[in-house]
C-alpha positions in Angstrom: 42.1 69.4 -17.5 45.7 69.8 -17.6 48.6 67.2 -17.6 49.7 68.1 -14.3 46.1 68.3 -13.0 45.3 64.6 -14.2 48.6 63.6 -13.1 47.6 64.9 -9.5 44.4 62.8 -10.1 45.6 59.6 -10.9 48.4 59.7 -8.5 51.7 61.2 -8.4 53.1 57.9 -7.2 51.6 55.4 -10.0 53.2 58.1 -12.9 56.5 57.7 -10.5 55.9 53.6 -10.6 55.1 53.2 -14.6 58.3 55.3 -15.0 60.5 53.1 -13.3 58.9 50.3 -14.8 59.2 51.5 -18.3 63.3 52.3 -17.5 63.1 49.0 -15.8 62.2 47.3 -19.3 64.0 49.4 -21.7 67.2 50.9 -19.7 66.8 54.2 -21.7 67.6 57.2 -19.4 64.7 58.9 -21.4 62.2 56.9 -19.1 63.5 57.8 -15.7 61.2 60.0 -13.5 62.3 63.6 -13.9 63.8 65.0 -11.1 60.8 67.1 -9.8 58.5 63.7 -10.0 60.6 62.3 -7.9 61.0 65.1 -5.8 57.3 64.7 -4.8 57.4 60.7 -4.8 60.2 61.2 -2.2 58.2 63.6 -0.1 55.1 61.4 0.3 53.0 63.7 -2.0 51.0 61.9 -4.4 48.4 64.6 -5.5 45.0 64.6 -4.6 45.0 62.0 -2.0 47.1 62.8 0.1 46.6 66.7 0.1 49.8 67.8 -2.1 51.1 67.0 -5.4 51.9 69.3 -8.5 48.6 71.6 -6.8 47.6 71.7 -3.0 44.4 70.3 -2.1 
């Protein structure tokens, strides 16, 4: 399994969350989201569970 597979698996919107977090606690632009993350997070597609994510379901 692939990065962007398990990452469709666990949830596009907890990898958006622990992102934020992480720039939250550090303020290092490093740890933003990348744009295409939260491209989906904005969009409503969180991978697997709801139908669409890096893959389509």
């Amino acid at each position: 399994m692939g990065p962007f597979r398990l990452n469709d698996l666990i949830g596009l919107d907890w990898s958006y969350t622990i992102a934020m977090e992480m720039f939250k606690a550090t303020g290092d632009a490093a740890d933003l989201p990348t744009p295409s993350l939260v491209e989906h997070y904005a969009n409503g597609e969180f991978g697997e569970k709801t139908g669409k994510g890096w893959y389509e379901y």
